[in-house]
C-alpha positions as CSV (number, residue, x, y, z in Angstrom):
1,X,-7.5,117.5,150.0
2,X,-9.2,114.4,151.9
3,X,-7.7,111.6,152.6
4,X,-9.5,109.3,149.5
5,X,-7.8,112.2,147.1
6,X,-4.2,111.7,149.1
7,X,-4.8,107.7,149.1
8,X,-5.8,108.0,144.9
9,X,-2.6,110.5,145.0
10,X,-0.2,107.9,146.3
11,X,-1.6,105.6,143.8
12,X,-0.6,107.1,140.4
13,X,2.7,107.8,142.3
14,X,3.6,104.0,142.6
15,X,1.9,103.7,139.0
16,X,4.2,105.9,137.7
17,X,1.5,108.2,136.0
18,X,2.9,110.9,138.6
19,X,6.1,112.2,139.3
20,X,7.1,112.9,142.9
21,X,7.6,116.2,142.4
22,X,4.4,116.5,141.1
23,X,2.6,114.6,144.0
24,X,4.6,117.0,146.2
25,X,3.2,120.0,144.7
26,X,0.1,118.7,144.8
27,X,0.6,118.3,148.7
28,X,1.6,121.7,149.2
29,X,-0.8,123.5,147.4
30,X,-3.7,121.9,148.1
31,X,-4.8,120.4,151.0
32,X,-7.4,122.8,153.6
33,X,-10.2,122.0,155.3
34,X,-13.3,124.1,155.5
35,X,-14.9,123.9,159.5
36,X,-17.8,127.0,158.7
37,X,-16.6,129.4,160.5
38,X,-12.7,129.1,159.0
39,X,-10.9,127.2,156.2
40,X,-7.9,126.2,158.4
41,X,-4.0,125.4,155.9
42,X,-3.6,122.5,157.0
43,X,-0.7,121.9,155.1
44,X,1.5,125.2,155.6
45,X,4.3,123.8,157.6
46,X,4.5,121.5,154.6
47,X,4.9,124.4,151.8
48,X,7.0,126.9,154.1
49,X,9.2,124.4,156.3
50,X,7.7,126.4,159.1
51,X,5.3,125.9,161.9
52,X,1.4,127.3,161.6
53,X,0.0,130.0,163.4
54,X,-3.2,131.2,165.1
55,X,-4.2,135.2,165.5
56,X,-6.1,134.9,168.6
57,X,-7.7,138.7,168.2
58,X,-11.1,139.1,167.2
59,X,-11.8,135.6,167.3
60,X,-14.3,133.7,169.7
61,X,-12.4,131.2,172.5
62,X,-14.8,128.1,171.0
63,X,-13.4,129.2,167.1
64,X,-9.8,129.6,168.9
65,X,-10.1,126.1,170.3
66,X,-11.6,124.4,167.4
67,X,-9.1,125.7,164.7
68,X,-6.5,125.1,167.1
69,X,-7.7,121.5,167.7
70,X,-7.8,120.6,163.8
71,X,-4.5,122.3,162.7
72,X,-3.1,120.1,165.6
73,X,-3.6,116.9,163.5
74,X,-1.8,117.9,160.6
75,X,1.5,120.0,161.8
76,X,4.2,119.6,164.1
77,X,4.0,122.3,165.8
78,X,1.4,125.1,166.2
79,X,1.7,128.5,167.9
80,X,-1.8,130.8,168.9
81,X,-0.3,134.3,169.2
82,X,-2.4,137.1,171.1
83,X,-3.6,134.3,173.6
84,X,-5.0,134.8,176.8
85,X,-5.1,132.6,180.4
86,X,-9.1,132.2,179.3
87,X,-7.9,131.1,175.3
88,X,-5.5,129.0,177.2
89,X,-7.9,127.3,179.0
90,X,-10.5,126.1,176.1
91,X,-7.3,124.9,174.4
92,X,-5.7,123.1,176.7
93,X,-9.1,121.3,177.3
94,X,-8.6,119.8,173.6
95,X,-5.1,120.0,173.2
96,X,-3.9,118.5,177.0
97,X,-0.2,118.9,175.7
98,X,-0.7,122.7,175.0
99,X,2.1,124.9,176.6
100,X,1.3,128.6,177.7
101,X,3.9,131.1,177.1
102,X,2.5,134.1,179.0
103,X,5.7,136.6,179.0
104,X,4.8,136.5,175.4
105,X,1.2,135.9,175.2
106,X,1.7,132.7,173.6
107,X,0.1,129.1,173.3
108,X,2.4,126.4,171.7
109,X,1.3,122.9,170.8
110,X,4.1,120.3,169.9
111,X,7.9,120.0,170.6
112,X,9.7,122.8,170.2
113,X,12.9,122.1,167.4
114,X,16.7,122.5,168.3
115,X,18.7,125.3,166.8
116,X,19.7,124.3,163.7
117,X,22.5,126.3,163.4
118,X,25.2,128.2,166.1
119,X,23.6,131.6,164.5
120,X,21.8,133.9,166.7
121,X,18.7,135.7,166.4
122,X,19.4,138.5,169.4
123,X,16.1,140.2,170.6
124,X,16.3,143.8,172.0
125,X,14.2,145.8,174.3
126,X,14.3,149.3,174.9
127,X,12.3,149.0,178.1
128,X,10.5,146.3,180.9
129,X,7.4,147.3,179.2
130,X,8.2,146.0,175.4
131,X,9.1,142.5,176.7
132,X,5.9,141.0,175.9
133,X,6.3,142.0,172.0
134,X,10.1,141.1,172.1
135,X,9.3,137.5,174.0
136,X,6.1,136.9,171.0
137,X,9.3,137.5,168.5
138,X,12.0,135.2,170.6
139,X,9.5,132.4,171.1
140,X,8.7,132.2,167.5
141,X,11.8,132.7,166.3
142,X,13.0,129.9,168.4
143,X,9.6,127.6,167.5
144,X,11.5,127.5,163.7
145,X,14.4,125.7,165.0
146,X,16.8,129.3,166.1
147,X,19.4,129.6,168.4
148,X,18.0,133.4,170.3
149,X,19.2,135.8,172.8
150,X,17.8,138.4,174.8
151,X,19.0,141.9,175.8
152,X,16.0,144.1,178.1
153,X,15.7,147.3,178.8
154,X,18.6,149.4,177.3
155,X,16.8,151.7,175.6
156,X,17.8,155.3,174.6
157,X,17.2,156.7,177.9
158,X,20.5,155.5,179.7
159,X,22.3,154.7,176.0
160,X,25.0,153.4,178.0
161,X,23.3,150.7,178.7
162,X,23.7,149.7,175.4
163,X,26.7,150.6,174.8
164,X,27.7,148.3,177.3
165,X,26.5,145.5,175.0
166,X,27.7,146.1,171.8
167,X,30.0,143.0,171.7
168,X,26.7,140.9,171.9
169,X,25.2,143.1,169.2
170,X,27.8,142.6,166.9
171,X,27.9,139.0,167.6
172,X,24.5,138.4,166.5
173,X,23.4,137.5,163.0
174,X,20.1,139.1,163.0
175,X,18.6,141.6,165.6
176,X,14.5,142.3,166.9
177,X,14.2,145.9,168.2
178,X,11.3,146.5,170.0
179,X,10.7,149.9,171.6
180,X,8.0,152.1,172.1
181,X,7.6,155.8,173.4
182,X,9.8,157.4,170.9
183,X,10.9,154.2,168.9
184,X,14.8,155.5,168.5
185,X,16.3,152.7,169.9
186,X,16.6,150.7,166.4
187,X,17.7,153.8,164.6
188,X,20.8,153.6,167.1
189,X,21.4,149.8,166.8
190,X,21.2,149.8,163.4
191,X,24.1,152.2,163.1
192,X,26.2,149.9,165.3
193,X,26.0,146.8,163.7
194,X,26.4,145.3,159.7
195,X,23.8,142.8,160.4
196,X,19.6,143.3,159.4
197,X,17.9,145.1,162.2
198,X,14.5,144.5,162.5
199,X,12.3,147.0,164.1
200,X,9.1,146.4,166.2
201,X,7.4,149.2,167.3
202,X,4.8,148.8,170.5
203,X,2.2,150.5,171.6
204,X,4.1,151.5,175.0
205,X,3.8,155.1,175.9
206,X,1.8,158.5,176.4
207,X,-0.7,160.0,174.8
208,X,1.2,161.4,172.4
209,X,3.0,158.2,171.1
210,X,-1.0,157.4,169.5
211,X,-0.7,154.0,170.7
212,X,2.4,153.1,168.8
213,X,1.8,155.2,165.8
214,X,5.1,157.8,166.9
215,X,7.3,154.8,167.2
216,X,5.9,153.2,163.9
217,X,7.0,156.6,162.4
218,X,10.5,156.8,163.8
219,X,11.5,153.8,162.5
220,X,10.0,154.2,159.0
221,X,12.2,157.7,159.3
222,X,15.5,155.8,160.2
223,X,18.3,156.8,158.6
224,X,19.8,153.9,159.5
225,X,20.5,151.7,156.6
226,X,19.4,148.0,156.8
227,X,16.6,148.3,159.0
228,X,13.1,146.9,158.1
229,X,9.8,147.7,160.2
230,X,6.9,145.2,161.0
231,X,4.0,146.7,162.1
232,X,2.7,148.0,165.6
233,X,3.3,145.3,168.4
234,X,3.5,142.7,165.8
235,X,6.1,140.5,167.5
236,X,5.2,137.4,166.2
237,X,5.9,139.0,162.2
238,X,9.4,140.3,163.5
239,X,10.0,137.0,164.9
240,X,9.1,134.9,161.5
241,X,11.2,137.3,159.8
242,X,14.1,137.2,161.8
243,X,14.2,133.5,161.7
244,X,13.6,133.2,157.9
245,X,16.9,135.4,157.6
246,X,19.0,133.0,160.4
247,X,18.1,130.3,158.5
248,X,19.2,131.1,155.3
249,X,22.4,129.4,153.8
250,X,21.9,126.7,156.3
């Protein structure tokens, strides 16, 4: 939607031949913007109440930069998961207010919110090596306006690690597992806790873990009840997810 259609919109508002709601609708639904190469939402925050996103994977650094630039204009915030110090670089060369993130491969544009709530996402590690999935989850949790805390490298391999935790666990009000290897780690939180375990699994390991496909199948396999599973390394779902659910009932 152009500005001539939002300016003819506003129009039959104060005419009263549209309702609010309808104009609002209208808002959310149908405003893009077609660049060539992409047909960047530039109205998502407005429909979801969260911020907009950019998968930097498989995508040139001039399309990164140029989709990055125009969702800019019309969101308050805007996160480019999957970035590199090069993406970085063209965007920042648009964007001079753009923030790199690099424990979680991140570039955010715009001010980051306040926790809207005392609730806690709690983001969980089961070794040094998952950190940059779990950080991708807490920095986009936190991007929605979350209150998160983190918990590294307690993974099945000295349990007691975790055991040693399990105050923190139960404190939380949703929990990110990320683990790779064998991917057991959320099978074992999620029997601690009576809160929604969400469980990322990484492509950390040997040969044998297929580049996060073992993990992946571990957790699909839980017995654990109330555990849901995003896909391989995809910290940034886990995080959206997680803060959907902390935000819910205010």
């Amino acid at each position: 939607m152009d500005r001539d259609k939002i300016r003819e919109l506003l129009e039959r508002v104060r005419a009263g031949k549209v309702s609010v709601e309808e104009a609002m609708f209208a808002l959310r639904t149908l405003p893009y913007e077609d660049i060539g190469f992409a047909v960047t939402d530039r109205h998502r925050s407005l429909r979801t109440g969260y911020p907009e996103a950019v998968f930097c994977a498989g995508k040139t650094i001039e399309q990164i930069a140029a989709i990055v630039d125009r969702l800019a204009e019309g969101h308050r915030i805007i996160m480019a998961t999957k970035a590199s110090e090069e993406i970085f670089r063209a965007v920042v060369a648009v964007r001079p207010e753009a923030v790199y993130r690099p424990e979680g491969r991140l570039i955010l544009i715009g001010t980051m919110p306040e926790p809207v709530s005392e609730k806690t996402v709690l983001v969980v590690t089961a070794g040094t090596s998952d950190i940059p999935i779990a950080e991708e989850a807490a920095i986009t949790a936190e991007a929605m306006g979350n209150r998160v805390k983190r918990i590294f490298d307690v993974g099945v391999a000295g349990i007691h690690r975790l055991f040693d935790r399990v105050g923190d666990l139960a404190r939380a009000n949703v929990l990110v597992v990320a683990a790779g290897m064998d991917g057991a780690l959320p099978s074992i939180v999620g029997g601690l806790v009576d809160r929604p375990v969400i469980a990322v699994p990484t492509s950390v390991g040997y040969g044998a873990s297929f580049n996060g496909l073992a993990p992946l199948l571990t957790m699909l396999n839980t017995c654990a009840p109330g555990v849901a599973v995003v896909n391989i390394d995809n910290g940034f779902g886990a995080g959206f997810l997680a803060g959907m659910i902390n935000r819910m009932g205010g």
